[in-house]
N, C-alpha and C positions, 0 to 999 in steps of 0.2 A: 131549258128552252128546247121547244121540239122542233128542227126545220124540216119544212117540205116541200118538197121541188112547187117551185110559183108556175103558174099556165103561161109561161114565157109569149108563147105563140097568139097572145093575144095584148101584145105588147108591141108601141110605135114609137119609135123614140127620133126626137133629132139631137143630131150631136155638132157642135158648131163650135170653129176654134182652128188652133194651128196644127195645118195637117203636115205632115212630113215623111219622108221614107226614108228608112233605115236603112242599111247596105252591111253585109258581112261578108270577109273575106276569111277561108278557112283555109290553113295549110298548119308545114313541120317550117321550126325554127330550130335547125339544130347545127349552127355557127353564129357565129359574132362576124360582122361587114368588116370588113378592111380598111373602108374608107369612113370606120366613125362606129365608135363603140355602139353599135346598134347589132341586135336580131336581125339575119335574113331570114324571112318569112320564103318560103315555098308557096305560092297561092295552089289550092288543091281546089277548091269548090266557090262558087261564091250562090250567094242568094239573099232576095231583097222581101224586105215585110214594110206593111204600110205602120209609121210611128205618131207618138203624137194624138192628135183626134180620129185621125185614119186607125191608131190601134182601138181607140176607144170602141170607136164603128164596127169594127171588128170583132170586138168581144161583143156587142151587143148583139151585132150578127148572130156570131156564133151558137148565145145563150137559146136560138129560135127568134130572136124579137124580131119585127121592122125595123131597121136601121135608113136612117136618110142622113147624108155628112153634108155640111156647109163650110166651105173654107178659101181658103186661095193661095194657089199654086202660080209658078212662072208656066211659061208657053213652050215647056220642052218635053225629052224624050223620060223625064224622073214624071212629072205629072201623069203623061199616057200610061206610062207603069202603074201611077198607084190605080187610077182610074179603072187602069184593067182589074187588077187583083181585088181591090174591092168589089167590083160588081160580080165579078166570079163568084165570091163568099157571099154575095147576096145583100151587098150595100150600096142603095141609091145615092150617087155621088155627083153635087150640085159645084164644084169648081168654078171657082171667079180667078182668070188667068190674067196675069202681069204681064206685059212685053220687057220689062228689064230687069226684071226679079229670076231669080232661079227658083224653083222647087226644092226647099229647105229638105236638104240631104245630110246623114248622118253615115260616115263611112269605120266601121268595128274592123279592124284587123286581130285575128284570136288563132291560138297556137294553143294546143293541148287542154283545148276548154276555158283559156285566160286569155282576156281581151290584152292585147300589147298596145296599142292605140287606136285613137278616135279621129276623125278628120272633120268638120261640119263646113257645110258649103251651104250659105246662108245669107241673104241681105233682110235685115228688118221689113217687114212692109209697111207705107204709109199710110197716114188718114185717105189718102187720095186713092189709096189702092182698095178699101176696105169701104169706102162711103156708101157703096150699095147692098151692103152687106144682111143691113135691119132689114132691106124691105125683101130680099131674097129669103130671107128667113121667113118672113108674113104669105110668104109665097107656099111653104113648105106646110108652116104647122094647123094648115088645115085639120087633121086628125089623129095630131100626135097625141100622146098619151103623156109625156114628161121629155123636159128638156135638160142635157148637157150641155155645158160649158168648160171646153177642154183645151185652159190658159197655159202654154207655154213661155208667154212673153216673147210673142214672136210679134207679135204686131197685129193678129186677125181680129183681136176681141179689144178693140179703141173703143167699143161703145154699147159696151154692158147694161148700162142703164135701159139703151132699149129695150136689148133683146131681154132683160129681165124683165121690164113693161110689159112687151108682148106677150111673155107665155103668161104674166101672175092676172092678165087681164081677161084670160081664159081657163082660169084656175088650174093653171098645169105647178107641176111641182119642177124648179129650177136647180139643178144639182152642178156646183160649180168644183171643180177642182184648180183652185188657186195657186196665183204663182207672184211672187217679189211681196214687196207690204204694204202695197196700194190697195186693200181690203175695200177701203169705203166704196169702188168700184162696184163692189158684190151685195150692193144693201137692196132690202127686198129679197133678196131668192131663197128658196126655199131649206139651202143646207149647202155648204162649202164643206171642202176635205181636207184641208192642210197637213201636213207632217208634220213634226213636233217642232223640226227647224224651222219653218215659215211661220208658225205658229208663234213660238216663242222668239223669230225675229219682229214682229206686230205686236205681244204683250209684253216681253220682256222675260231672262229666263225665269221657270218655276222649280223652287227649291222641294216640294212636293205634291202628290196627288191633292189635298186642299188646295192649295195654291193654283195648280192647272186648273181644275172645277173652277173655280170664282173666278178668275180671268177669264177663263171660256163665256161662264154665262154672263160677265161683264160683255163681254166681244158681241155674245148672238144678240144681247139688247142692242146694245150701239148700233150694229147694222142690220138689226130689222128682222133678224135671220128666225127661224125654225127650230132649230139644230146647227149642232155644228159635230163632225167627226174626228176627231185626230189622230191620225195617222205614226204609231209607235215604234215601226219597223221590229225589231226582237221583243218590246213591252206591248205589243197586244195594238189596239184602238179604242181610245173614249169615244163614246158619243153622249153629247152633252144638252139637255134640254131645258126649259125654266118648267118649271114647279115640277120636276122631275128628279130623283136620283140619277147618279153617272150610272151608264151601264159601261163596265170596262171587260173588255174580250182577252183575252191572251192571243199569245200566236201560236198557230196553231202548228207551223212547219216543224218538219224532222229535218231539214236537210235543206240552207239556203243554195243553192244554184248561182242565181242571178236575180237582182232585183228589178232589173229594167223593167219598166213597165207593169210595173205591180200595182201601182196608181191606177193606171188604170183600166185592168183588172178589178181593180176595187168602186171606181167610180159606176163604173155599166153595168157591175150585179145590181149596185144601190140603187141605181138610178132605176133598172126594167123590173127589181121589186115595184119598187114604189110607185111603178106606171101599172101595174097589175092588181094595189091596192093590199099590198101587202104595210105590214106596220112598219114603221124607221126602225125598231129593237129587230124582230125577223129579218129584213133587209139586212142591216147591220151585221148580222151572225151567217146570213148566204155569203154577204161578204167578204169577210173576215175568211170563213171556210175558203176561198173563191182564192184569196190571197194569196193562201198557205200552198196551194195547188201549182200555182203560174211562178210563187219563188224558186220551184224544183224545175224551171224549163229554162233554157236559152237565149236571151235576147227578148225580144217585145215577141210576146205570145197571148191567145185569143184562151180562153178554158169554154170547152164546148160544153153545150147543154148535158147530154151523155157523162160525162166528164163530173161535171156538178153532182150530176143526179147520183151516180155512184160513189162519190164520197157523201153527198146527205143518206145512202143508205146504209155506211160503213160508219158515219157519226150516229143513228140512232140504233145500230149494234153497241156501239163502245157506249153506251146508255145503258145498257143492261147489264146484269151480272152480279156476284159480289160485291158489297158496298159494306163502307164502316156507319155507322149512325150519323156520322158529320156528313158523310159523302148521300148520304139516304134522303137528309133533312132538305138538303141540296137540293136533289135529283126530283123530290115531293113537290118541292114549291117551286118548282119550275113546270112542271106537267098541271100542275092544280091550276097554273097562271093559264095556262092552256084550257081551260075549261075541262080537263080529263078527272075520272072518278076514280080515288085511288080504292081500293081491295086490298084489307092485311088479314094475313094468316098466320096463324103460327104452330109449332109443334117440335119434338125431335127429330122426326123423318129416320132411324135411325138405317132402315133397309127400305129403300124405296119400293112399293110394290107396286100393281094393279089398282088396287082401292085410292092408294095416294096419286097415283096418276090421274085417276077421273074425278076425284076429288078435286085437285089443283085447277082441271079444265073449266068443272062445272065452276068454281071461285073466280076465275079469270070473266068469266062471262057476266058477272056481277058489273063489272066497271070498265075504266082504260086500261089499269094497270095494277099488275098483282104483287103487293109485298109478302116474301115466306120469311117469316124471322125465326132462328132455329137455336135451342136451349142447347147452351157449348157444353163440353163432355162432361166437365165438373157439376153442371147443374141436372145433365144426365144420368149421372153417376147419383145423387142424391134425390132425384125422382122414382130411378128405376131399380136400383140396387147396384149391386157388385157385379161386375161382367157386361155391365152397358157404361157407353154405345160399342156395338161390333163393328162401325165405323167412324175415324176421330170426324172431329168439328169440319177437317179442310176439305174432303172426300165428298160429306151430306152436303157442303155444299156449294160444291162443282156439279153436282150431280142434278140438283135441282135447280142450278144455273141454268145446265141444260136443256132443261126441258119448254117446249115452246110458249107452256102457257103461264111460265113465272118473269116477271120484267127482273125484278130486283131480291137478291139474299143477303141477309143480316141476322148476324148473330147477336145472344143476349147474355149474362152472364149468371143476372140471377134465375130465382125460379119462374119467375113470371115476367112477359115482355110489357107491362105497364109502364116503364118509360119508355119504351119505342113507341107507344101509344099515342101517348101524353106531349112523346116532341112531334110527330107528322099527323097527329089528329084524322086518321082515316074515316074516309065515308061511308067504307061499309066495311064491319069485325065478321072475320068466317070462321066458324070453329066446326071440325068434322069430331064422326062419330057418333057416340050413345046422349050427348051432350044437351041441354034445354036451354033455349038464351039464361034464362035466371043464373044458371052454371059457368057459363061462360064470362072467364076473366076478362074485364074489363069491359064488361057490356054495359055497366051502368054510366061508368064514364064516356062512353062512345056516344050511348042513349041524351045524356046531359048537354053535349051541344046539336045532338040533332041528327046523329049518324046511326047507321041503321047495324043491326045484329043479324047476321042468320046463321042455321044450324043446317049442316050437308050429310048426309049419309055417306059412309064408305060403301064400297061395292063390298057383297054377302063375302064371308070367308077369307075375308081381306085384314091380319093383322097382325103388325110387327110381331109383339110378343106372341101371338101365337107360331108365325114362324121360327121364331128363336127356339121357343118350349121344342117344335118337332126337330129341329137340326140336334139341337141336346139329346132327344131321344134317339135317334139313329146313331148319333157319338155311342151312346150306350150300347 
C-alpha cells in the first residue's frame, strides 16, 4: 500500500462530543511526605492542552483541515482556556455553557516522565443541558465535509440518533469513536473505532482473528454500519467491512511514550481522510502511521500535517530496497493494487558501470516501479566461470539498492529468474544488451498473459566482462 499525504486543506470537519482540558503538573519527587506514605512532588512547570473532542479538533486542526467543535462546558475560567487555545490552533469553537456544571477538567501530576496521579473534576451533564445540542449542530454543518463523534460518556452525546440523521441526510460520512456498550446508539453512521476492550465488552471475548472478523461483521450488520475499525493497541488495527477481507495493520511504534489520546489521533486522520475522499483501507494506514507517531509524545498531543508528511516520506523509503521473494510478492501486489506498472530486470550486475546505470534509468521509465532481481554467486559462478563475481551477492546489491532508479533488489538462485516471474507476473520484462525479445528468458511467459518485452541497449563500451578482461591484463 502506498500513502500519500491527502490535500488535507480542503477538508471541513465538525467534531462534536465531550470537550475537556487536560492539566499537567511537572516537577522532582525526590522524598516520601511525612504525613502519609506519598511522593512530594515539587511543582516545576505546569501546562494545559484541550482533551477529549477539544483534542480531537486539535488534531484535525492541526492535520491543515477546517476544524469547527461542538460541545458544552460549565461558565468558567477551564472553558475561557480551552476556548482560547483552540481558536489559537485555528478551531472554530461553538460551546453550549452550564451555570452549574464545571468544565470537565483532568488534572496529571508526573515526576520523571511518569504520571504519579490524576485528579478529574467533572459533573455528568444532563438531557437538559445538552437538548439544544442537534439543532446547533444543523447550524454548523452547512459545508462540512464529514462528521466526528467524540463519546467520552460524559453526557454531550444523549442523542446520537440525531446528529447521525443529520449528517447521513447529507451524505457526509459519520465517524464515531465509542465509548461504554451502548453501541445501538451508533446505528446508521458511517464507521465507529472501539478498542479491542470495548469491542469485546459488546461481543464478547474472541479466542482468535476468526472469531474477531465474524463478530465484527456480525456487529456492522446489526447496526447499520460501513465499517468498523478496532483499535489493538501493541496488535496493530482491524478494519472490518462486509463482502470485504480484514485488512489488519501492525503497530507501527518503536517506543510507546504514552498512550493518552492516541484515539484520538486515530479518529481525525480517519475522519479528514475520508472527508478528502480518500478510501477507508488509505485512510486506515494514514492512520495507523498517525498513531505510531503521537504514542512517542506526552499527554494528549495533536501530530501536525508537517509531521504526517514526513513520516509518509520515511514510510515510502522503507518500501524500497532489498527484499526476499516473500517480501517482493508483498511489496507487488500492493503497488499493482495501486494502479502502478511494475518493470523487472534482471541480470549479475557484477561491477556496476556507466552502461548499467542508463540502462536501469532508461527501465525505470517503462513503468511505476523497477524490480533488479540479481543471479547469487553460485549461479554466477556457473554462468561466468571461475573468478566471478569480483563482488559477493550482499555488495551488488546494496549497490543497486542505491541507485535512484531501482525501487526493489531480489536475488535468485537458480540460473534463470522464472520463478520470480511466475510469482509477481510483471508488466513489462527489460532485458539489456546484444539480446532479441525471442532470446530473452521468459518473454513468452510474460507475452501469454499480456505483458509486454523490450530490449534496451547498453551505452557503447560499456561491459562487465570487458572490464574484468582489462583489470587481468594490467595484473599482467
Amino acid at each position: 500500500m502506498k500513502l500519500e499525504m491527502p490535500p488535507f486543506q480542503e477538508a471541513r470537519l465538525l467534531v462534536v462530543g465531550d470537550v475537556m482540558l487536560d492539566r499537567y503538573w511537572h516537577g522532582s519527587a525526590n522524598r516520601v511526605s511525612p504525613e502519609a506514605p506519598v511522593p512530594i512532588v515539587r511543582v516545576g512547570s505546569q501546562e494545559a492542552r484541550p482533551g477529549g473532542a477539544g483534542n480531537v479538533a486539535l488534531n484535525v486542526a492541526a492535520l491543515g483541515c477546517a476544524a469547527r467543535l461542538l460541545g458544552v462546558v460549565g461558565n468558567d475560567a477551564a472553558a475561557d482556556e480551552l476556548d482560547t487555545r483552540l481558536q489559537a490552533a485555528g478551531v472554530y469553537c461553538d460551546f453550549m455553557r452550564t451555570a452549574d456544571k464545571p468544565t470537565i477538567t483532568k488534572l496529571r501530576v508526573i515526576s520523571q516522565q511518569q504520571h504519579l496521579i490524576r485528579a478529574d473534576f467533572e459533573e455528568p451533564f444532563e438531557a437538559r443541558d445538552v437538548a439544544a445540542l442537534p439543532d446547533r449542530a444543523a447550524a454548523l454543518i452547512g459545508d462540512i465535509k464529514a462528521v466526528i463523534l467524540s463519546d467520552y460518556a460524559k453526557g454531550a452525546l444523549q442523542d446520537t440518533g440525531a446528529l447521525i440523521t443529520l449528517a447521513r441526510s447529507r451524505d457526509l460520512p459519520v465517524i464515531v469513536d465509542p465509548k461504554g456498550t451502548a453501541f445501538e446508539k451508533y446505528r446508521g453512521s458511517t464507521l465507529i473505532t472501539p478498542n479491542l476492550n470495548e469491542f469485546e465488552a459488546v461481543v464478547g471475548p474472541c479466542a482468535n482473528e476468526q472469531e474477531l472478523v465474524s463478530k465484527g461483521l456480525a456487529l456492522v450488520s446489526e447496526l447499520e454500519l460501513q465499517a468498523m475499525l478496532i483499535t489493538r493497541g501493541e496488535s496493530g488495527m482491524t478494519l472490518i467491512r462486509p463482502g470485504l477481507p480484514e485488512l489488519h495493520l501492525p503497530a507501527r511504534a518503536q517506543e510507546v511514550f504514552d498512550v493518552t489520546g492516541a484515539g484520538d489521533t486515530v479518529i481525525a486522520v480517519l475522519a479528514s481522510a475520508l472527508a478528502v475522499g480518500e478510501s477507508l483501507a488509505d485512510a486506515t494506514a494514514l492512520a495507523n502511521l498517525a498513531a505510531s507517531l503521537v504514542v512517542g509524545k506526552l499527554g494528549t498531543a495533536a501530530i501536525s500535517g508537517p509531521e504526517l508528511r514526513r513520516a509518509i516520506v520515511g514510510e515510502v523509503d522503507s518500501s524500497r530496497g532489498v527484499m526476499t521473494s516473500e517480501q517482493l510478492a508483498i511489496v507487488v501486489e500492493d503497488a499493482r493494487s495501486q494502479g502502478e506498472v511494475i518493470v523487472f530486470t534482471n541480470g549479475c550486475f557484477d561491477i556496476i558501470h556507466a552502461g548499467h546505470v542508463g540502462y536501469l534509468t532508461a527501465a525505470r521509465k517503462l513503468g511505476d516501479r523497477l524490480v533488479v532481481a540479481l543471479n547469487d554467486d553460485d549461479s554466477v559462478r556457473r554462468l561466468k566461470g571461475p573468478g566471478r563475481p569480483i563482488n559477493p551477492l550482499e555488495r551488488r546489491m546494496a549497490v543497486l539498492a542505491g541507485l535512484e532508479a531501482v525501487d526493489w533488489v531480489v536475488s535468485f538462485e537458480e540460473n534463470t529468474p522464472e520463478a520470480l516471474l511466475e510469482s509477481i507476473k510483471p508488466e513489462v520484462l527489460v532485458k539489456g544488451g546484444d539480446y532479441t525479445v525471442d532470446q530473452v528468458v521468459g518473454a513468452s511467459y510474460v507475452q501469454s498473459y499480456g505483458g509486454e518485452v523490450r530490449t534496451l541497449d547498453y551505452l557503447d563500451d560499456c561491459s562487465t566482462s570487458e572490464i574484468v578482461e582489462k583489470m587481468r591484463q594490467n595484473e599482467d
